[in-house]
Every structure is written in structure tokens, then in C-alpha cells.
C-alpha positions as CSV (number, residue, x, y, z in Angstrom):
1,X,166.7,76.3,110.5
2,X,168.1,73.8,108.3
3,X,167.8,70.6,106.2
4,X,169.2,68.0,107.7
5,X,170.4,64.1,106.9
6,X,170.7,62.2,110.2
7,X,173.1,59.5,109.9
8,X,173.0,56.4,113.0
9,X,177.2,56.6,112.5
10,X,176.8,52.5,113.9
11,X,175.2,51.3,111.2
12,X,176.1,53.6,108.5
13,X,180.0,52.1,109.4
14,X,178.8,49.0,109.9
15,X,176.9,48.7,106.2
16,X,180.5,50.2,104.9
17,X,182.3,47.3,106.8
18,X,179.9,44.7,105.5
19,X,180.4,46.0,101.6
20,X,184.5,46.4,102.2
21,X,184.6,42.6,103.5
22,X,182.4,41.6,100.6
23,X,184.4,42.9,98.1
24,X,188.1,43.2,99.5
25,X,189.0,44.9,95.9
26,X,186.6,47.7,95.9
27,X,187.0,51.5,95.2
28,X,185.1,53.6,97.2
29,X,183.9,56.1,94.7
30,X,182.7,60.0,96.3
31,X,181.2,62.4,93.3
32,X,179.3,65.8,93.1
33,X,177.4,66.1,96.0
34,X,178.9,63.3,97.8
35,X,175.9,61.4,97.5
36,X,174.1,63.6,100.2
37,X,177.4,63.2,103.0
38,X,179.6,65.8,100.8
39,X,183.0,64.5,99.4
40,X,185.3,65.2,102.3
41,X,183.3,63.2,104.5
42,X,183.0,60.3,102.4
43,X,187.0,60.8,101.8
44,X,187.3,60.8,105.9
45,X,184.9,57.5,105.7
46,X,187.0,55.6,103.2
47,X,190.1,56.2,104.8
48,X,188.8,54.7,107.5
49,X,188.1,51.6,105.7
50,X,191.7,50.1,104.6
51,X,191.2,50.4,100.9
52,X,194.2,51.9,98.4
53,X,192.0,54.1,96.3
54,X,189.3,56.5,96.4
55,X,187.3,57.3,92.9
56,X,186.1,61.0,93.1
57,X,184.6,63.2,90.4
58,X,186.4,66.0,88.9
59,X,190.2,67.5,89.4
60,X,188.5,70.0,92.2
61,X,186.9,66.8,93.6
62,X,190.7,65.4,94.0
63,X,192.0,68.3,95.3
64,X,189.4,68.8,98.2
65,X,189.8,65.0,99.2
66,X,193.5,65.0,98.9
67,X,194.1,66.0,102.5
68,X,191.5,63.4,103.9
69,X,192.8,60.5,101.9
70,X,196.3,59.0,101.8
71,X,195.8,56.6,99.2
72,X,195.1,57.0,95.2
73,X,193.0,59.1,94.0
74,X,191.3,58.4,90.7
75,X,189.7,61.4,88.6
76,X,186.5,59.6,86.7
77,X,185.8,62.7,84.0
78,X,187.7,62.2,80.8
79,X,190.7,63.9,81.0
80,X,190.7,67.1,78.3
81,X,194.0,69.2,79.0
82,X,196.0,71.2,81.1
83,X,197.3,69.3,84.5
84,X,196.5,70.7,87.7
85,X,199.9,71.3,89.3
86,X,198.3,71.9,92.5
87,X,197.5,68.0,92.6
88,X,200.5,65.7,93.5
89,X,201.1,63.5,90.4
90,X,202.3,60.2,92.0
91,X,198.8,60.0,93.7
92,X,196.2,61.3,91.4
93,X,195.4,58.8,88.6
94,X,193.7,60.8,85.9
95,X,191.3,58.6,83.2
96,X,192.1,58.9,79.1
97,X,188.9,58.1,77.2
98,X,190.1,59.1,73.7
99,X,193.3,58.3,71.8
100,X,194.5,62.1,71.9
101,X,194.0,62.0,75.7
102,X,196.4,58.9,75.9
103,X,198.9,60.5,74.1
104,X,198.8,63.9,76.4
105,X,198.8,61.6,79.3
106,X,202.1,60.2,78.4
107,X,204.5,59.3,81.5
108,X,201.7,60.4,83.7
109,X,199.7,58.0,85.6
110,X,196.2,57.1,84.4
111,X,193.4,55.0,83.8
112,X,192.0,54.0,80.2
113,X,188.7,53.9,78.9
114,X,187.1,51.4,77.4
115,X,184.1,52.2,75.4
116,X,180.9,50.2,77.0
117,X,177.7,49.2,75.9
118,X,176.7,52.7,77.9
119,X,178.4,54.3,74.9
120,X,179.2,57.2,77.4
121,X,182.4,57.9,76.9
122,X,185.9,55.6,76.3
123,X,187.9,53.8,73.8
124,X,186.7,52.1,70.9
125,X,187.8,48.8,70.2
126,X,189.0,49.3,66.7
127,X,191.2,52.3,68.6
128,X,192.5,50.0,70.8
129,X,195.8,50.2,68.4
130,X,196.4,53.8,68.5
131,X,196.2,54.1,72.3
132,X,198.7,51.3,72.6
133,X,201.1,53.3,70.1
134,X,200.2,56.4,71.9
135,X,201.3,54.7,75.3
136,X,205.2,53.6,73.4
137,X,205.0,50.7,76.0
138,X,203.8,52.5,79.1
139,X,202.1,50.5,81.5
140,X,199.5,52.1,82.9
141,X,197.0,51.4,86.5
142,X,194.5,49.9,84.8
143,X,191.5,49.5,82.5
144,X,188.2,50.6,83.0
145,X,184.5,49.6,81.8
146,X,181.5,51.7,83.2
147,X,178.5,49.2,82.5
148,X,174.4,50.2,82.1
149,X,173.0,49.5,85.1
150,X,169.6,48.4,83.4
151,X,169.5,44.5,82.1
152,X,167.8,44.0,79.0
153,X,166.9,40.8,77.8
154,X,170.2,40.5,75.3
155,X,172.4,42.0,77.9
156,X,175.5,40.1,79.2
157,X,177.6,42.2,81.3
158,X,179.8,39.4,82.2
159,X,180.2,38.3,78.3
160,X,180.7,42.4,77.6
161,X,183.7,42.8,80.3
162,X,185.3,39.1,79.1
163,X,185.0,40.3,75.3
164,X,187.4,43.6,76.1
165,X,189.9,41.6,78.2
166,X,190.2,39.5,75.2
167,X,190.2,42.6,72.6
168,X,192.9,44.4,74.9
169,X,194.9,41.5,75.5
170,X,195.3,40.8,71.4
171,X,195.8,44.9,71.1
172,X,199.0,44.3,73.0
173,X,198.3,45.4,76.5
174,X,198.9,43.8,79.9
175,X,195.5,43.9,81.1
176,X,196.4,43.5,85.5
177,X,193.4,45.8,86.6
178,X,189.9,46.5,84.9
179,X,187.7,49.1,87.3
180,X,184.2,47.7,86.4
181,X,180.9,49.4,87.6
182,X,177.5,47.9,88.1
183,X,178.6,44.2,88.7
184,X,177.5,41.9,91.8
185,X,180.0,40.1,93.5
186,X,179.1,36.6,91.2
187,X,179.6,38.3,87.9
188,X,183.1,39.7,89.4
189,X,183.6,36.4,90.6
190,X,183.0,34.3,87.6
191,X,185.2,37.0,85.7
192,X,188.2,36.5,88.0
193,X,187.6,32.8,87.3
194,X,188.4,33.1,84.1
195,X,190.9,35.8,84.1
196,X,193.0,34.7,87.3
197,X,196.0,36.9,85.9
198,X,194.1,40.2,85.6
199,X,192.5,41.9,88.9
200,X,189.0,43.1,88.8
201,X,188.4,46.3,91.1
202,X,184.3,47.4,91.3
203,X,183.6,51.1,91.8
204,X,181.0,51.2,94.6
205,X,179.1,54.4,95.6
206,X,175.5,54.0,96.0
207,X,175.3,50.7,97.2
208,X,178.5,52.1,100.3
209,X,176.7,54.8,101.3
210,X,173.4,54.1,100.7
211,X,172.7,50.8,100.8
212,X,171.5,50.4,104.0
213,X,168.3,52.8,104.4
214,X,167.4,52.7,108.0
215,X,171.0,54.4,108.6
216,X,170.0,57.6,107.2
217,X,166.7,59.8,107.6
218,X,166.3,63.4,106.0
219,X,164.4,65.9,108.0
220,X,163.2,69.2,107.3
221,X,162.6,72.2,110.0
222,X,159.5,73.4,110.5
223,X,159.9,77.5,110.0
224,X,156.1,78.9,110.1
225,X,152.5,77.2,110.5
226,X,149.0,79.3,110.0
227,X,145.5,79.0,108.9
228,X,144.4,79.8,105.5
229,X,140.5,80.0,104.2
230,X,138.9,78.6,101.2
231,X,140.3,80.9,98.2
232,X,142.7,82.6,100.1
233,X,145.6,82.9,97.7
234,X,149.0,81.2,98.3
235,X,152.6,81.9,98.0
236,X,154.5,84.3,94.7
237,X,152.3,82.5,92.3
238,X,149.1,83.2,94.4
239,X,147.4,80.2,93.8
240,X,143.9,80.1,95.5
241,X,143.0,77.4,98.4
242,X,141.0,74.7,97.5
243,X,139.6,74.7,100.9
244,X,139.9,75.7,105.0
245,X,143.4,74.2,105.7
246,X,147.1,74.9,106.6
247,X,150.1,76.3,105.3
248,X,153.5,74.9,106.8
249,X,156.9,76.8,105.6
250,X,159.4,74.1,105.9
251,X,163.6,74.2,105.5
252,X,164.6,72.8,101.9
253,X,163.9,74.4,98.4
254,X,165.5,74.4,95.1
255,X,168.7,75.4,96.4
256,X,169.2,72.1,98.0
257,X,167.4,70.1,95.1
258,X,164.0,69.6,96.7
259,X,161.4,69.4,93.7
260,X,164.1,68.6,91.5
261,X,164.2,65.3,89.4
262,X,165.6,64.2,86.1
263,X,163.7,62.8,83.2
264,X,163.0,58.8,83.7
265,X,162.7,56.4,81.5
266,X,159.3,54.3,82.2
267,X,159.0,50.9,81.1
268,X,155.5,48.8,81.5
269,X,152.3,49.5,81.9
270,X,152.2,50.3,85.8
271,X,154.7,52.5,85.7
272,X,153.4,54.9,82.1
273,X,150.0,54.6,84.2
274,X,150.7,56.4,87.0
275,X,153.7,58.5,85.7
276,X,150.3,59.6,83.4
277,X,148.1,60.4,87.0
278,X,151.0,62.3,88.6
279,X,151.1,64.5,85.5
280,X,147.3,65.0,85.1
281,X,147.5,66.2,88.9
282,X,150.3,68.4,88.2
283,X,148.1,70.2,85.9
284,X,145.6,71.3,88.2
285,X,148.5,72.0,90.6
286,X,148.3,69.4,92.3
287,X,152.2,67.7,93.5
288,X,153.1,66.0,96.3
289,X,156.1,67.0,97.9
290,X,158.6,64.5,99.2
291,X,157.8,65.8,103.5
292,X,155.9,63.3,105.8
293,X,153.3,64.5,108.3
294,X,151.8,61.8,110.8
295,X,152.8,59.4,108.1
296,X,151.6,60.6,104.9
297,X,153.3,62.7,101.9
298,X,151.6,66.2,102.2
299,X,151.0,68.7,98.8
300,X,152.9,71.7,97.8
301,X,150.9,74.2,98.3
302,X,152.9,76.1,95.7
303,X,156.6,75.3,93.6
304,X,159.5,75.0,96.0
305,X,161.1,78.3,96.7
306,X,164.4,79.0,96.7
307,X,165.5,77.8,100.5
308,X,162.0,76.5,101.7
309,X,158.7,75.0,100.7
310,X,155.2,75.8,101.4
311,X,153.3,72.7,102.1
312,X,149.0,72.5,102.4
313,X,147.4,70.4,105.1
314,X,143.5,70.0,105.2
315,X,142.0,71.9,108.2
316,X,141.2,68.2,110.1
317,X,144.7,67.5,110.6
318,X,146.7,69.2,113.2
319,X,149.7,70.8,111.8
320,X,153.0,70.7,113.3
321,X,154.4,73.2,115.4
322,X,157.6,75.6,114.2
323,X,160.8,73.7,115.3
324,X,159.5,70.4,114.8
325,X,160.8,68.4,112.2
326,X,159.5,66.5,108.6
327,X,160.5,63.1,107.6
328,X,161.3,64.1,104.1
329,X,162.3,61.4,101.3
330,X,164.6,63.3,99.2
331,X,167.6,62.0,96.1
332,X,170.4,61.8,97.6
333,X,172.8,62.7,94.6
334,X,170.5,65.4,94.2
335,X,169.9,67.0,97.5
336,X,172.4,69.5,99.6
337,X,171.6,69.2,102.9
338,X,172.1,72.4,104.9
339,X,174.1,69.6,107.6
340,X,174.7,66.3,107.9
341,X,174.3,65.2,112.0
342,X,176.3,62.0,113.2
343,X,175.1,60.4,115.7
């Protein structure tokens, strides 16, 4: 039985609708795991939604959304080498972040890096120059700047994106379209302001797909339930119970990303404090999984497994029975659900 996103297709369209009208300009943008909905389905979604272009991933990405999408199709890795002939040139916009990718990109259609405060990838400033000699007077679709979403006190992203309209514009280039990334709608406003020639296009992909919450819900499948005693041992690592309770075998493991997270980076007190308590618990392990029973996160009883996870519930609660299903709050760019259920 599977792992399942749920997706109320009313509001889920509506929220899309909403962003769209918000920002007429926008790129969609669909990567790696589609952001829980898979690429082709998010390709089927924006071509529902009027816009030009679709930002995707990866070459493969472009080539499994080509069919879904009539409109451009923008690759967001650096380019490296070697065209995909398999991808129709005319529609698939490929992005130079170095000087040498410029010049191998030559009368084909792309996108240039510019090197942000992210320091990620892109063109330097002081290489701004080269590329143009590279180019021999080729326009090409556009600029782009991929910003840090994080703030700090010095940070300006408006001041950042206005100071490499300027630099490109004194490097020679006709600077019509910058993709930005991680803007609000008055920071892209204020920008066209002051650059009324030049058309600013945000990439949006978590706040199209995801940012309305109550359109979505993850569930897990309830495989197996059973009693276990006090020190009965658990699962392949045969950990011991603490006490009289229950062991539920749900749908989702490490093949779909549950118990899977990347480092963070804490800030403050609050969050060091209890970043420090979930680790202290993790040594006597002791980690809560991400499935809701009447309400409340329950505990591993063990490490995910590969396709599901063993859960413990204290003997007092009534467990649920096999086929029912487990509010689970999961990463979406992380998790591959078995299906995703329109409805």
C-alpha cells in the first residue's frame, strides 16, 4: 500500500491562479522531484496556466517535460558540454555560468549567469568582458541572478540585482530580461521602476506549488499493527521496548526520503536549544518520526527501512488498524511519493 500526497485539485489551481495573476511575468520552475507532484505533472500544471516558459532542472528534466509543455523550456544546471540532440534547439534555453560555456554556447539559445551574493555558480563581474567577446554580438534570452533566500542585516537584494544591471549594461550588453529568484513582488516592482527598459521575470517553485498548505496532505498506509512487551526486541537493529506498547508498520521509508534531512543551519538561541534536545534524544534512540496518530507525532520505533517504517505507540493508545491511513508531515523536495491522488 503506498505513500500518498493528496492534492484538493480546487485550491491547488486556484493558489497557482492567485501567484500567476500576481506576478503576470513569472516562470514556473519544476526540478528533481518535482517538488513532491513529479515534473510532468507540474509541466501539465503550467501549461495550463498561460505562461511562455517553464524552468526545469537538468537536460533529462527538459526532455521528459518537452511533450507536456509547448512553450520554453529553460535548463537551470550550468551548461558543461555536449548538446542533447534529442532536445529541440529553438525551445530549450540552456544557462552559461562560465566564460568557456558562453563561448560553446555560441549561436545557440541560452541564459547567462551572473554570479550572486550565493556565490553558487555564474559570471563574475570582472568576466563580464570575456563573455561579451565570447558572444561576437549575440543577443541572448536573458540574464539571470539566483539570490540567498536568507536576509542578513547588510543584505540588499534589490541594491545586489540593480548593481548587475548597471555592471552588464557598461560591459556592453542589452540587458531586456534578468530571471531573478527569491524576490517579492515590491522588490520586483521597485526594480522595474527603475529599469523600465529591461524585464524582470521571477522563478517561482515553492511558493506555486506549495504555497498554499491546506491544498496538500501526505498520508501513509497502515501495513501491520501488533502488541509488543516490555524488552521485547524491535526491528533489524533489535532494539529492546521501553515498555508494553505497539508497533505499527506504515508505507514510506528511505526510498521515498522519509527520515531524510539535510544539515541546517541554526541561528539563535531557541533554535541551537532544541536542535541540542532532539540530538540528546536521538542518542538514547529516541526520534520522532514525521506520522500523526490521533494528533500527535509518534516515535520510530527503529531507523526507517527501506520502503516502510516501524513506529511505537504506548500500550494506552489504541493503535490504528491496517488500511487506515497516517497524516505524515514530510519535505516535499525530498519525499517520492509512491502516488500523487487528485481530487
Amino acid at each position: 500500500m503506498p505513500l500518498t500526497l493528496y492534492v484538493d485539485r480546487s485550491a491547488w489551481r486556484h493558489h497557482q491562479l492567485r501567484v500567476t495573476r500576481s506576478e503576470p511575468d513569472l516562470v514556473p520552475v519544476a526540478k528533481g522531484n518535482g517538488y513532491g507532484f513529479t515534473v510532468p505533472v507540474l509541466a501539465r500544471a503550467a501549461a495550463t496556466l498561460g505562461v511562455d516558459q517553464l524552468a526545469v532542472g537538468t537536460e533529462d528534466e527538459a526532455a521528459s517535460v518537452i511533450d507536456y509543455f509547448s512553450g520554453d523550456v529553460i535548463v537551470l544546471d550550468p551548461y558543461l558540454d555536449g548538446l542533447d540532440p534529442a532536445l529541440p534547439d529553438d525551445r530549450v534555453v540552456r544557462t552559461a555560468a562560465s566564460v568557456d560555456a558562453v563561448r560553446k554556447l555560441a549561436g545557440h539559445r541560452m541564459v547567462v549567469d551572473c554570479r550572486s551574493s550565493l556565490r553558487r555558480q555564474g559570471i563574475a563581474p570582472d568576466e563580464l568582458p570575456l563573455a561579451a567577446e565570447a558572444l561576437g554580438g549575440q543577443r541572448v534570452d536573458g540574464f539571470s541572478l539566483h539570490l540567498p533566500l536568507a536576509r542578513p542585516a547588510a543584505a540588499d537584494p534589490v541594491a545586489e540585482t540593480r548593481s548587475w544591471v548597471e555592471a552588464l549594461t557598461d560591459a556592453g550588453f542589452r540587458v531586456e530580461t534578468i530571471y531573478v529568484s527569491h524576490l517579492d513582488h515590491a522588490e520586483v516592482t521597485d526594480l522595474e521602476l527603475a529599469f523600465p527598459r529591461t524585464r524582470f521575470r521571477p522563478r517561482i517553485g515553492t511558493q506555486l506549488w506549495l504555497g498554499d498548505p491546506t491544498a496538500v496532505e501526505a498520508r501513509a498506509t497502515v501495513l501491520d499493527t501488533f502488541p509488543v512487551q516490555r524488552g521485547d526486541r524491535i526491528g533489524y537493529r533489535q532494539t529492546r521496548s521501553r515498555q508494553d506498547g505497539w508497533v505499527v508498520v506504515v508505507s514510506g521509508g528511505t526510498v521515498q526520503g522519509v527520515g531524510l534531512e539535510a544539515p541546517r543551519t541554526l541561528r539563535g538561541l531557541a533554535p541551537r536549544a532544541k536542535e541540542l534536545l532532539r540530538s540528546g534524544l536521538a542518542a538514547v534512540n529516541r526520534t520522532r518520526s514525521p506520522f500523526r496518530w490521533q494528533g500527535r507525532k509518534q516515535w520510530f520505533a527503529e531507523p526507517p527501512h527501506m520502503l516502510v517504517s516501524m513506529l511505537y505507540l504506548p500500550r494506552q493508545v489504541d493503535p490504528p488498524e491496517p488500511g487506515a491511513e497516517l497524516p505524515a508531515e514530510l519535505r516535499h523536495t525530498s519525499t517520492h511519493f509512491d502516488q500523487v491522488v487528485m481530487r
